[in-house]
C-alpha positions in Angstrom: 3.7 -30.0 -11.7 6.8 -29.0 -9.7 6.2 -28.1 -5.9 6.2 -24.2 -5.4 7.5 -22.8 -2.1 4.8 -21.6 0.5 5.7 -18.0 -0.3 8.0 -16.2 -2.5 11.7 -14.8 -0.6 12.2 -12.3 -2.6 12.4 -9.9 0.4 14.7 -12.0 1.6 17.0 -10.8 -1.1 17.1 -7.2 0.7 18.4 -6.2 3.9 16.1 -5.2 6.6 16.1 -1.5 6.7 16.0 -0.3 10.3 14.1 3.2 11.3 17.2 5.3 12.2 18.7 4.1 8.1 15.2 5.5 7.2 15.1 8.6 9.5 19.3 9.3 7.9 17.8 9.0 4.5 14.9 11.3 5.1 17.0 14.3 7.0 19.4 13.8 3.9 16.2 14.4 1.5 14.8 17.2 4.0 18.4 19.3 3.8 18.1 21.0 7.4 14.4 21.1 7.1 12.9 20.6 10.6 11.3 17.0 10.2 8.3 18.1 12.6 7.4 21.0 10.7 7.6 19.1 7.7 6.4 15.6 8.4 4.6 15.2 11.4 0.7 16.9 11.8 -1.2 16.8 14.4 -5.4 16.3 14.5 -8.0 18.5 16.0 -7.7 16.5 19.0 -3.8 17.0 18.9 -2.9 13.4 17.9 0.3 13.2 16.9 0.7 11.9 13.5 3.7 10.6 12.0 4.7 9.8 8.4 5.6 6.1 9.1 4.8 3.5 11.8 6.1 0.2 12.2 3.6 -3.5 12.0 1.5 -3.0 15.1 0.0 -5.9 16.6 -4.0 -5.1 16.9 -6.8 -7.6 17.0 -9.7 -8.1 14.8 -12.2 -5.2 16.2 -15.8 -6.9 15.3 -17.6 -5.4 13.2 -19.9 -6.9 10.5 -20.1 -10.9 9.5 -17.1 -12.2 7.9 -17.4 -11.1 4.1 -20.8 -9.5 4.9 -21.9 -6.5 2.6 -22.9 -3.5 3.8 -26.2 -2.2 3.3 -26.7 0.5 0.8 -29.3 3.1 2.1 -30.3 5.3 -0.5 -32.1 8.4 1.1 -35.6 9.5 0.8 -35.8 13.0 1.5 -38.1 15.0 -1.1 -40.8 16.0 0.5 -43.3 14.9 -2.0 -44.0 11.0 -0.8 -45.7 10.5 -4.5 -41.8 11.3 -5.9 -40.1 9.6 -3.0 -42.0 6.4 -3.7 -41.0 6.5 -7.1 -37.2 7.4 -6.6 -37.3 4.3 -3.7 -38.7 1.7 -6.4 -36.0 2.9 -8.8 -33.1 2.7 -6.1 -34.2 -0.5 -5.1 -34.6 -1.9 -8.3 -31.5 -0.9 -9.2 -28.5 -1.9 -6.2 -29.6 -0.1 -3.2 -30.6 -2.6 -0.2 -31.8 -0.5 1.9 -33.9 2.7 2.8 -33.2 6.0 5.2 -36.5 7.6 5.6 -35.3 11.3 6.3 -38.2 13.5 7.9 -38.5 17.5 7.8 -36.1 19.1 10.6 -33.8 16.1 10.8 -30.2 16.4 11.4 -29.9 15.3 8.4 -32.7 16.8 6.4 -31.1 19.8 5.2 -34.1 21.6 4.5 -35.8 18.7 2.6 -37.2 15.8 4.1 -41.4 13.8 4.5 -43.6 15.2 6.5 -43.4 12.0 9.0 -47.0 11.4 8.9 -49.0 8.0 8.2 -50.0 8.7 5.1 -46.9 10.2 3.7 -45.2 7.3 4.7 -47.6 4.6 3.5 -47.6 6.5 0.3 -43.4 7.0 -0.4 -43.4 3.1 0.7 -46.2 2.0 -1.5 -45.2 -1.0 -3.5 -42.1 -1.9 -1.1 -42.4 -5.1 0.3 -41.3 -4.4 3.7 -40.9 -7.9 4.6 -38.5 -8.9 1.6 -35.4 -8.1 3.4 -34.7 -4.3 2.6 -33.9 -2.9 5.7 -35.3 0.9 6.5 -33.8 3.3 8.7 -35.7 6.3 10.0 -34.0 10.0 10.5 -36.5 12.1 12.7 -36.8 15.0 14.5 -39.0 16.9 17.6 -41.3 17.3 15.1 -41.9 14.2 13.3 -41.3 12.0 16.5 -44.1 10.2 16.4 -43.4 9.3 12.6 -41.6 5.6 14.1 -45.2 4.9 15.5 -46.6 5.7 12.4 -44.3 3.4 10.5 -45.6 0.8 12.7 -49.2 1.4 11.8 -48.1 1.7 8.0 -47.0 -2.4 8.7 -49.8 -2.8 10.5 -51.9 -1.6 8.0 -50.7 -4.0 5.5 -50.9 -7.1 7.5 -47.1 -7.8 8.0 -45.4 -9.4 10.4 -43.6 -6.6 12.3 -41.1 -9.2 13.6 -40.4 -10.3 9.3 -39.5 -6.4 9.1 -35.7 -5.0 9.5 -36.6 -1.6 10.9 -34.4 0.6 12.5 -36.2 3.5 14.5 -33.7 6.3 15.3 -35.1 7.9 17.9 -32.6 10.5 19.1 -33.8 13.5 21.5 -30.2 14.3 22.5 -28.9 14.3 19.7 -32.0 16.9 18.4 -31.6 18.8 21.8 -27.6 19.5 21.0 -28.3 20.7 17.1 -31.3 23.1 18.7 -29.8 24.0 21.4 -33.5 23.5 22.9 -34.8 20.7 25.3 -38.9 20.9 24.3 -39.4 19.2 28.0 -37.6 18.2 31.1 -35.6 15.5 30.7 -37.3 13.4 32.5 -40.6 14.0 30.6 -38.6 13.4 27.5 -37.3 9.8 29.0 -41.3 9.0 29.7 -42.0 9.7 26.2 -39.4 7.9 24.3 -39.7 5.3 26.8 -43.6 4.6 26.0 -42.4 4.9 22.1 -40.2 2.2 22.5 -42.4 0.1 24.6 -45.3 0.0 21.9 -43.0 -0.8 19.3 -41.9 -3.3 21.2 -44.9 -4.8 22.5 -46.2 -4.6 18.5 -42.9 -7.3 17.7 -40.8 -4.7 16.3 -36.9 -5.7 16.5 -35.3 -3.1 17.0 -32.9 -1.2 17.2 -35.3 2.0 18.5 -32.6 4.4 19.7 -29.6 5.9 18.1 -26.8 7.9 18.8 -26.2 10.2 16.0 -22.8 11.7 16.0 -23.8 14.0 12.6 -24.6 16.9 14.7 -21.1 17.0 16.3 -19.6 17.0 12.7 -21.9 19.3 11.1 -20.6 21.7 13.8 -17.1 21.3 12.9 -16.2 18.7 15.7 -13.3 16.5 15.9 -13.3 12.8 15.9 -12.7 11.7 19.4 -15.4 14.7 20.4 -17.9 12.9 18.2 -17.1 9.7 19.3 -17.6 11.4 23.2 -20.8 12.4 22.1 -22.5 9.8 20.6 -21.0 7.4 23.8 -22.3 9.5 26.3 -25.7 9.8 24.3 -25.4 5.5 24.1 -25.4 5.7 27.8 -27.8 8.5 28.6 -30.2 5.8 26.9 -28.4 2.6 28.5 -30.0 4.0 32.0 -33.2 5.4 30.7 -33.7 1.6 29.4 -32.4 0.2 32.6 -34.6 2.8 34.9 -37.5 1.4 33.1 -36.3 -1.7 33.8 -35.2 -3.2 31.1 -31.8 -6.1 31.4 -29.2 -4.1 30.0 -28.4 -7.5 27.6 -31.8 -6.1 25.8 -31.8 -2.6 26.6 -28.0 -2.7 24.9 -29.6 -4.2 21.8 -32.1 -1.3 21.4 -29.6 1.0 20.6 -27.3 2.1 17.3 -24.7 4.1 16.1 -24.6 6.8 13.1 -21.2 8.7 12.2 -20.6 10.9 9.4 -17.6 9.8 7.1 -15.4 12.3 5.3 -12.5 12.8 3.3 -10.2 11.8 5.5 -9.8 8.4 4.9 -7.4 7.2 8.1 -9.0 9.4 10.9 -12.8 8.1 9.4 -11.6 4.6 9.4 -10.0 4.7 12.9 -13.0 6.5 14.2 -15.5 3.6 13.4 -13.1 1.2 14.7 -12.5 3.7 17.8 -16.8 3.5 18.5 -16.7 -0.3 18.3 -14.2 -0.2 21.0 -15.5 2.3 23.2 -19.0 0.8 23.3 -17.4 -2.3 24.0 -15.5 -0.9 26.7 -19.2 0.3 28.5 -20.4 -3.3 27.7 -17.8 -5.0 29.7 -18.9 -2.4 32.2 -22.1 -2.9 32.6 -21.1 -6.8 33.5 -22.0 -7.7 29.9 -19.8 -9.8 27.3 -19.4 -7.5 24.1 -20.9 -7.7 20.3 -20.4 -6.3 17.9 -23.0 -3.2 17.7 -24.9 -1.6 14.8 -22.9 1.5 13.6 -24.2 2.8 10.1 -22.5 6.0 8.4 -23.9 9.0 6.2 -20.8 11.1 4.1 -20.1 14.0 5.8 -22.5 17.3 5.1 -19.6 19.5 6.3 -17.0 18.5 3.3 -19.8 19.2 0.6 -19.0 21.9 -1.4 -21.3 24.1 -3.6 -19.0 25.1 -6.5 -17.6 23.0 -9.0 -19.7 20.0 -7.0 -18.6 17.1 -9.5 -15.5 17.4 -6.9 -17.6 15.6 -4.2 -17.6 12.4 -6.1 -14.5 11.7 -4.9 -14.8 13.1 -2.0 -17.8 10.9 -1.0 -15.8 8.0 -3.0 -13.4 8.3 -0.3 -16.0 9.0 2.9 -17.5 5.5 1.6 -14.3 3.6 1.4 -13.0 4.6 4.9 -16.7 4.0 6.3 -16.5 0.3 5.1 -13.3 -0.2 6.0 -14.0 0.9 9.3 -16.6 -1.7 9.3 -20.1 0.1 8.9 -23.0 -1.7 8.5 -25.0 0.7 6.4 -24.2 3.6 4.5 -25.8 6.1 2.9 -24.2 9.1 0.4 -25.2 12.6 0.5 -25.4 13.3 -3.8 -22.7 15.3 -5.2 -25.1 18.1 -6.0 -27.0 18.2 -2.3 -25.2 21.3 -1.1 -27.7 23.3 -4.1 -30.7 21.1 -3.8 -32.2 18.4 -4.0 -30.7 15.5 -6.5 -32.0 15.0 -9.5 -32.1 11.2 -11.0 -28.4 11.5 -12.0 -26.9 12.5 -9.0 -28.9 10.0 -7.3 -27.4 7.0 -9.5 -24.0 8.6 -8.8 -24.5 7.7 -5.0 -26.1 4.7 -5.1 -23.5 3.7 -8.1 -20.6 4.9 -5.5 -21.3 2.4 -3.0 -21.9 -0.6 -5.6 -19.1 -0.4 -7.5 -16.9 -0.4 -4.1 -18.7 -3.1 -2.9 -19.5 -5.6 -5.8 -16.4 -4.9 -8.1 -14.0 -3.0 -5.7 -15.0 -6.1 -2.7 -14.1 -3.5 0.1 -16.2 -6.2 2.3 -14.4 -9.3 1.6 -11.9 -8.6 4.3 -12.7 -8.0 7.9 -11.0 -5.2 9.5 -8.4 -4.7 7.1 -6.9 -1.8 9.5 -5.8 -4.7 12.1 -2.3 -4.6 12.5 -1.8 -1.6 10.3 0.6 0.8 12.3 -0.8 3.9 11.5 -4.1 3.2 11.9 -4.1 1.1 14.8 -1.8 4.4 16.5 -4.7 6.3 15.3 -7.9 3.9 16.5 -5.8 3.9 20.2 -5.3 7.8 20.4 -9.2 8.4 19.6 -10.3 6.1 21.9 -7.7 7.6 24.7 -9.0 11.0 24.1 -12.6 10.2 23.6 -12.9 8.2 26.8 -11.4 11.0 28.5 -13.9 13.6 27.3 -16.5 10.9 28.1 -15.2 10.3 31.5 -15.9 14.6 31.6 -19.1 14.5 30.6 -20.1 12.1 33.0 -19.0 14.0 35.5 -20.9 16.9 34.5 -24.0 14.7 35.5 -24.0 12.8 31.9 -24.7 13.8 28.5 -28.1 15.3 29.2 -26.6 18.2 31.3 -23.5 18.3 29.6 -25.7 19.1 26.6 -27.7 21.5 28.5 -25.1 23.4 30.4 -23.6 23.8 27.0 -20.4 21.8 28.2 -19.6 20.1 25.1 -20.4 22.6 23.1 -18.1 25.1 24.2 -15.2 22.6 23.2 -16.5 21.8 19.8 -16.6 25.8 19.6 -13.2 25.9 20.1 -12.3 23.8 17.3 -15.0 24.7 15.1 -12.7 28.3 15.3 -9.5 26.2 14.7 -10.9 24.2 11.8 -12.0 27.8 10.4 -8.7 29.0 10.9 -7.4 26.3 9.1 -9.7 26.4 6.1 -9.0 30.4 5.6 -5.2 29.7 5.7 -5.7 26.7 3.4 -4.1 24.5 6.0 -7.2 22.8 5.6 -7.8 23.0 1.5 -10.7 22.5 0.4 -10.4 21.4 -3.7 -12.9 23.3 -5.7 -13.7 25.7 -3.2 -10.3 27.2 -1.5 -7.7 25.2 -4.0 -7.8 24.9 -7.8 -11.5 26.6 -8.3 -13.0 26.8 -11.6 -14.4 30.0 -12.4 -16.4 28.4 -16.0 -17.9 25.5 -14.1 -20.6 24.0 -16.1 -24.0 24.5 -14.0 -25.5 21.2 -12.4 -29.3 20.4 -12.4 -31.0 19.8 -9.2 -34.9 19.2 -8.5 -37.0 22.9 -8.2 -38.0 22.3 -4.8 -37.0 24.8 -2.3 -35.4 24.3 0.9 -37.9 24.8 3.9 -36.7 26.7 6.6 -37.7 25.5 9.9 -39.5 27.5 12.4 -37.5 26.9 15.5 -38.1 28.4 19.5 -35.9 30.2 20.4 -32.0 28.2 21.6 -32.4 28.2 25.2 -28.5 27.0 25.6 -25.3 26.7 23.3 -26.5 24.5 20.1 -24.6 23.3 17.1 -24.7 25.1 13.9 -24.8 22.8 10.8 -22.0 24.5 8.2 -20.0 23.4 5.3 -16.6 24.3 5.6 -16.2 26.2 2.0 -18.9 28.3 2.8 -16.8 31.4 3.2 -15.2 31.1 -0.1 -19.2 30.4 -1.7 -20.1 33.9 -0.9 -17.2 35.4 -2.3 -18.0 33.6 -5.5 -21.1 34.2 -5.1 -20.7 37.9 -5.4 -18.7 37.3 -8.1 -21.6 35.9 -10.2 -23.7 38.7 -9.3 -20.7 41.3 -10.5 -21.3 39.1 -13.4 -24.4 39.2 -14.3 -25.0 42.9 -13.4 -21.9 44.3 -15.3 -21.0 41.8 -17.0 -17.5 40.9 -16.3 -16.2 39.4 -13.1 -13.8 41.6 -10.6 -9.7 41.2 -12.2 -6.3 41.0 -11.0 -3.9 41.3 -13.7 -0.7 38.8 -13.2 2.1 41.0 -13.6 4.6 38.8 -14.5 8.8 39.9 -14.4 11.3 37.8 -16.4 11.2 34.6 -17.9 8.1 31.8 -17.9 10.6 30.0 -15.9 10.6 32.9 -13.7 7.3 33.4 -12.6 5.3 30.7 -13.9 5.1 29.1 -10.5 3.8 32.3 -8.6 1.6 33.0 -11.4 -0.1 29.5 -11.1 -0.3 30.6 -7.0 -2.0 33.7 -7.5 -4.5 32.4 -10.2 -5.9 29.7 -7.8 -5.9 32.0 -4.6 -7.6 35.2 -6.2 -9.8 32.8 -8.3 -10.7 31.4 -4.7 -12.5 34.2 -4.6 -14.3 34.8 -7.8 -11.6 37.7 -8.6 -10.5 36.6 -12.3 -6.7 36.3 -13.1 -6.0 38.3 -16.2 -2.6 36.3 -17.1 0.0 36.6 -20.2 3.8 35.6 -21.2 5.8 38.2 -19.8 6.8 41.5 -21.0 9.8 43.1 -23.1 9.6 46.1 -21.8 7.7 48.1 -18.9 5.4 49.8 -21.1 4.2 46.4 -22.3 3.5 45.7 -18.9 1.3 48.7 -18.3 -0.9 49.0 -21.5 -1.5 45.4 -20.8 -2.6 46.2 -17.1 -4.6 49.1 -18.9 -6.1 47.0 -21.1 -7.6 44.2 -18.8 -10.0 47.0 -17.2 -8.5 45.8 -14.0 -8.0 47.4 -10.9 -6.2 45.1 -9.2 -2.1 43.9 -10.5 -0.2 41.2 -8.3 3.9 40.9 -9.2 4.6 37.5 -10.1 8.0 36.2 -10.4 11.0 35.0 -8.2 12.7 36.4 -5.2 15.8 37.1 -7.5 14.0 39.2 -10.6 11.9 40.9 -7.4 15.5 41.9 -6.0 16.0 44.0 -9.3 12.6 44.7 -10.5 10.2 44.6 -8.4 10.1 48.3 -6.8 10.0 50.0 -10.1 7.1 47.8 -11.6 5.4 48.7 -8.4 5.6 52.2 -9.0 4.9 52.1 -12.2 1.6 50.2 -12.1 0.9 52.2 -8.9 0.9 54.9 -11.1 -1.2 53.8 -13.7 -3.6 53.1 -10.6 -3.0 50.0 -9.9 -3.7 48.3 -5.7 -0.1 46.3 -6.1 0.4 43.2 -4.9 3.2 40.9 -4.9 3.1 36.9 -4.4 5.5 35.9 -1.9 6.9 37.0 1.3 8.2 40.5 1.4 10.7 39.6 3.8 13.6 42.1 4.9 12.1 43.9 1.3 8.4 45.0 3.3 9.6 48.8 4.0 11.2 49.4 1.0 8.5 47.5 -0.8 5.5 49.4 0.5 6.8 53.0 -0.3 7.2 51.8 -3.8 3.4 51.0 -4.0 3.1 47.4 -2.7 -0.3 46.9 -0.7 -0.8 43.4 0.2 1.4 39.9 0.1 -0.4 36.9 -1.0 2.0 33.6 0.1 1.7 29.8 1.4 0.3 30.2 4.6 -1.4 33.3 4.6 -4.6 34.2 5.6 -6.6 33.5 2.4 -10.3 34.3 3.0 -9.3 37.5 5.0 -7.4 38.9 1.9 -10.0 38.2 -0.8 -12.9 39.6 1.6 -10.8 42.8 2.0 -10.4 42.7 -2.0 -13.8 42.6 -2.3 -14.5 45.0 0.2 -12.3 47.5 -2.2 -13.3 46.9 -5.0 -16.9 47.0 -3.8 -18.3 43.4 -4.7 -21.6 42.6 -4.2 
């Protein structure tokens, strides 16, 4: 066998190509376009982001054991602990390696969820040996909080070893206070209670962690990254001093606390978030005098990216949420169904989740490689920017007396407002597109089965500060289809446009395909067809369709010759005209000939179809 070189050259072969070569060849492909318009975005927290970056050099940030897979959680929420226990004995026999015990009025419960008590529990862990190595993970609220000391007497009951279990109690009043917008007690009161909680789980030989700071709520509100990240590191040290008031070393009390993010579609910002936490919380470490590890951060896909309609699109979105999550370096995962934005999952959809995270794990090996994001350019720009901005809104809060006044004063809240409006703004102008929902919907999506159990609705006091509403961001769009169906089912056809297409295919095929995904955005069907011969074509086609609605459709050339009379004349067959595409220097002369509304890239989206609907009366 002949010696092979160490590495191939064929790189070698090339010259190097420096970025001002690559910035020429891009202006040449852009043809005047401005390049920042074009190329560069900016996040919520107004991070620049580019469309290249150079090798960075960027350490290994810790995260889980070298090659170390992360835990599958598979959720428990139905509130039926007979049906729980049986979904959790499938899961487990079939790839999931862990647990996350969701109880009524979680953050995460979404209307479902156990009751929290000792006997639900016992029952929805019966036959789970809970000193085998499956690891469980609580999500509780104010009014299950006593369901981690019930936990505890469920192992107690059973005669195992609380030290053999891998329990993580998520205790998380701030967290609970912020989604509320309610503190049940002073806060003081609040750190007696948890305080005792921990203490007898401790004292009982429970590991740990007891505490976590959740940053779900922040997301679920429409938050940015870096203002989650803010959120769940002041929580982390709200709990650091309550630990250390009761004095507890802060090399324990550090231990006693974990980490929860939500993980979305966006695959960089998600994975340079987790790596962001690692880094922040290792920055308070060094702080507090201590030397850093690695701590416990587990994810959940993000509830705000589900969407309702055509929901077989949230595979891939949680595909993706689960990729960037271990990437990132999670510990634990756990994937909200496709289907969980209409109910609860049936066996299917549960299988789909579970089989999500195995088939990245076991035949994709996301987990073979630690930190794979280390050096990476983009994402190391990214992970440094987060934590920048994070730090300083963490530096803010801390001023504000830490995160328990911050939370009650309403401080953060008011800034995660503010984008919460931005991110809406974004969404209606599909800036933000939402597949499914705002882009490329699908008016004859098949129906999806989901369990007949109906979502509680939680009796809540009244908010006595700024909380934060839990909201998916296609919701908007949902209702307008929503109306839609009922149109449907009452008359029994959907509100129309009719596409009124000038020229040739080649002509209008492009603003055709525009206008069918934005009116179908809002359940309004697009009546479409080849073109017409002649003007009368046009119109006893309009007339035909039954609708009441026509939108031009063609380019800005056939529009310069036909577009005011085809206006008139389906004006006057009484036609609301439309046109896609700007109107331009065209709008006056365009609007006396009959031409209501512009639909174009960049337009206000949700606002038209809701004054569509409000028109045409749907309900």
């Amino acid at each position: 066998m002949t010696d092979q070189p160490d590495k191939l050259a064929l790189a070698s072969e090339f010259p190097a190509t420096s970025a001002a070569q690559w910035r020429a060849l891009v202006d040449a492909a852009l043809k005047g376009a401005d390049f920042e318009k074009r190329l560069v975005s900016r996040s919520y927290d107004d991070i620049r982001i580019e469309p290249l970056y150079p090798r960075a050099p960027g350490a290994v940030v810790p995260g889980r054991a070298a090659s170390a897979p992360w835990t599958i959680l598979q959720r428990l929420d139905h509130p039926d602990p007979a049906i729980a226990n049986a979904q959790a004995l499938h899961d487990l026999e079939n790839g999931a390696t862990g647990l996350l015990l969701v109880t009524a009025g979680s953050v995460g419960a979404h209307g479902y969820g156990l009751d929290g008590s000792q006997a639900a529990l016992s029952r929805a862990l019966d036959g789970i040996y809970l000193d085998a190595g499956v690891i469980i993970e609580t999500d509780l609220s104010t009014q299950t909080k006593d369901a981690g000391l019930n936990l505890a007497a469920v192992v107690k009951a059973r005669g195992v070893d609380p030290a053999a279990t891998d329990i993580r109690f998520a205790h998380d009043p701030l967290g609970l206070m912020a989604r509320a917008g309610v503190a049940p007690r002073p806060w003081t009161e609040t750190t007696a209670l948890l305080g005792g909680m921990v203490d007898q789980l401790a004292a009982q030989g429970f590991k740990g962690p007891f505490v976590i700071a959740d940053g779900r709520a922040v997301h679920d509100a429409g938050g940015s990254e870096a203002q989650e990240l803010a959120f769940v590191i002041g929580n982390a040290v709200a709990y650091l001093r309550l630990f250390a008031d009761r004095g507890v070393p802060l090399d324990r009390a550090r231990r006693m606390i974990f980490f929860r993010l939500a993980a979305d579609a966006d695959e960089f910002l998600t994975i340079a978030k987790f790596r962001a936490l690692r880094q922040l919380w290792a920055r308070v470490e060094a702080a507090c005098g201590l030397t850093p590890e690695p701590a416990t951060v587990t994810a959940e896909t993000a509830w705000r990216m589900m969407i309702a309609r055509d929901p077989y699109v949230n595979m891939l979105r949680a595909t993706i949420a689960v990729t960037a999550a271990a990437l990132g370096g999670a510990n634990a995962i756990s994937v909200l169904p496709f289907t969980a934005a209409l109910g609860l999952p049936d066996p299917f959809a549960r299988r789909v989740a579970r089989n999500t995270q195995l088939i990245l794990l076991e035949e994709s090996n996301l987990a073979r490689v630690t930190d794979p994001a280390a050096g990476a350019g983009g994402l190391e720009s990214l992970t440094d920017a987060l934590c920048r901005s994070a730090w300083t809104l963490f530096q803010e809060i801390e001023a504000k007396g830490g995160a328990p006044e911050a939370i009650i004063t309403g401080f953060l809240q008011d800034k995660i407002a503010k984008t919460r409006a931005a991110r809406a703004a974004a969404v209606a102008k599909r800036r933000e597109p939402l597949t499914g929902a705002s882009e490329f919907p699908h008016l004859g999506e098949a129906a999806v089965t989901v369990l007949d159990v109906p979502r509680a609705t939680a009796s809540a006091p009244a908010p006595a500060f700024t909380g934060l509403p839990a909201a998916r961001l296609s919701e908007p769009f949902e209702v307008l289809r929503n109306a839609s169906d009922t149109a449907l089912a009452k008359t029994g056809a959907r509100p129309k446009v009719f596409l009124a297409n000038l020229g040739k295919p080649s002509d209008f095929t492009a603003r055709t395909t525009f206008a069918k995904n934005f009116y179908e955005a809002g359940g309004i069907e697009a009546v479409g067809n080849d073109g017409f011969k002649t003007r009368d074509d046009m119109i006893a086609a309009f007339k035909a369709s039954e609708a009441k609605l026509a939108c031009l459709c063609s380019s800005d050339e056939v529009y310069g010759r036909e577009a005011v009379d085809a206006a008139k004349a389906l004006a006057a067959a009484g036609a609301t005209v439309h046109l896609a595409g700007r109107p331009g220097e065209n709008e006056a002369t365009w609007r006396a000939a009959g031409i209501d509304t512009y639909i174009f890239a960049g337009g206000d989206v949700l606002a038209t179809l809701q004054a569509i609907h409000a028109r045409l009366g749907v309900s």
